[in-house]
N, C-alpha and C positions, 0 to 999 in steps of 0.2 A: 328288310333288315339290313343295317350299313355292313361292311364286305369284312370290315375289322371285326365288327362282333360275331362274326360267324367262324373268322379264323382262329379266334379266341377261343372260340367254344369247339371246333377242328382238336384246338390243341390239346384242350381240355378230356377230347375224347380219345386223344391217343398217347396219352399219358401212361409213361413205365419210368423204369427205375434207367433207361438210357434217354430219356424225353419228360424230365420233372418240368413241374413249375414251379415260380419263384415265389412266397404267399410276401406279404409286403403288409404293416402297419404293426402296431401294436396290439390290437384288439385281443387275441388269441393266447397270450404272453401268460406265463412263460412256455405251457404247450409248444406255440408256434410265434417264431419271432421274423424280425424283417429279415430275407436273405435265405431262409431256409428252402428248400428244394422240398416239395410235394407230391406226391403220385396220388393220384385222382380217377378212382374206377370207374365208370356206368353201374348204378345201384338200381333194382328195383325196389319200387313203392314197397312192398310190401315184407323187402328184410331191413326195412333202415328202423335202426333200435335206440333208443334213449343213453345218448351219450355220444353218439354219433358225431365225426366232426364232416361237414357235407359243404360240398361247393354248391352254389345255385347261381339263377340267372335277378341281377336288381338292376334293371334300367341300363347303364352300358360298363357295368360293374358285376366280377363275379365274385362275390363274400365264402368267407369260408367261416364257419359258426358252426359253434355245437348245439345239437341234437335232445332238444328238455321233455318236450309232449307231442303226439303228434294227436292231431283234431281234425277227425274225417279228411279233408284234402287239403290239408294245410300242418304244416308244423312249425311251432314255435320253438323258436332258438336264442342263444346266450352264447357270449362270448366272456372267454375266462377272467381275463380283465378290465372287463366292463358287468360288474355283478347287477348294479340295477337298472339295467337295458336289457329289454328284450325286443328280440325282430321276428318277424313272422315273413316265412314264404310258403308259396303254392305248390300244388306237386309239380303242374306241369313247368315250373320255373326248376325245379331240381337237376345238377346233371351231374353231380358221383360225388363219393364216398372218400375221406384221404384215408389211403390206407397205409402209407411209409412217407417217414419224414428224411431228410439228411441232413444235419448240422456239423459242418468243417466234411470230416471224411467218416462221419459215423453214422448209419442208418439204424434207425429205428421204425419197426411195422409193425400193425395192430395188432398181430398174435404176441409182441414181447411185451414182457412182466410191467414192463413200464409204462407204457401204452395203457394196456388195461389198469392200473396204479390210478393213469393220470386222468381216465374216464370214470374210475367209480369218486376219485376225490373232488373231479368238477360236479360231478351227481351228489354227493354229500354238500358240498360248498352251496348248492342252488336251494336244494330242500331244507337245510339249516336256516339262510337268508329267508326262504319263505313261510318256514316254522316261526322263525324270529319276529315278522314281520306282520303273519297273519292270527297267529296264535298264542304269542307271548304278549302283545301289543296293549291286550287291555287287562293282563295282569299287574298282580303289583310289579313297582321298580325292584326290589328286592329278589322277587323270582326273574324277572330278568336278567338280573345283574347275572344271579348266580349260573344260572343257562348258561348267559354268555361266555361267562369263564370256564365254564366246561368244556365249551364249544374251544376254545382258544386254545385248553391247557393239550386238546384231544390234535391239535393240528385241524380242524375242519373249519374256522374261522381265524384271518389272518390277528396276529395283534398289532391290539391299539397303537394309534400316532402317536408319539408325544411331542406336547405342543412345546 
């Protein structure tokens, strides 16, 4: 393994709230935005829970995605703003849990209101999109329609563009 991916993953394991990391891209947003400071736990396989936002190992890239199902040694993940993508990684590619963010001089950890707020709304937001998608799909447009605007009026589906 090259000597930067292992200090990468070094760092990743020695992750506190005086030793963050930096998460970088949009994929995560508004959750996690470019610049924000991460703390990153060691998670066992077997507490990591649906909603989870989880670093892993892709190739010489470490992703940070949340946590939708897990499938015997594998789980399938989504990122907040990217709703129709989804990525799958292995256990043994997993290496922890974010469990505090910091944006400017304010931290935020998984036990606060908000945190948990912003894990049940991305769990609402996935299973709507997949309600919508798998089981509204071949009713009429009319029960669609109306769904949809419920879905909208409720905050769990973002509203429409206008063109």
């Amino acid at each position: 393994m090259d000597a930067r991916l292992v200090a990468k993953e070094l760092q990743l394991e020695t992750s506190s709230r005086q030793r963050t990391l930096y998460f970088h891209g949009e994929s995560m947003r508004p959750f996690l935005v470019e610049g924000d400071e991460v703390v990153v736990d060691p998670i066992r396989w077997e507490d990591i829970r649906v909603g989870d936002v989880i670093t892993y190992r892709y190739l010489d890239r470490f992703p940070t995605r949340r946590v939708m199902r897990k499938r015997g040694q594998s789980l399938l993940l989504w990122c907040d703003n990217w709703p129709e993508r989804t990525f799958e990684a292995n256990r043994e590619d997993l290496l922890g849990r974010a469990v505090a963010r910091r944006r400017g001089e304010g931290w935020l950890t998984s036990t606060d209101l908000a945190w948990r707020m912003a894990r049940l709304r991305a769990r609402c937001r996935w299973e709507a999109l997949h309600l919508r998608r798998d089981v509204l799909r071949p009713l009429p447009w009319r029960v669609r329609w109306a769904v949809g605007r419920a879905l909208r009026a409720i905050g769990i589906l973002p509203p429409l563009q206008k063109k």
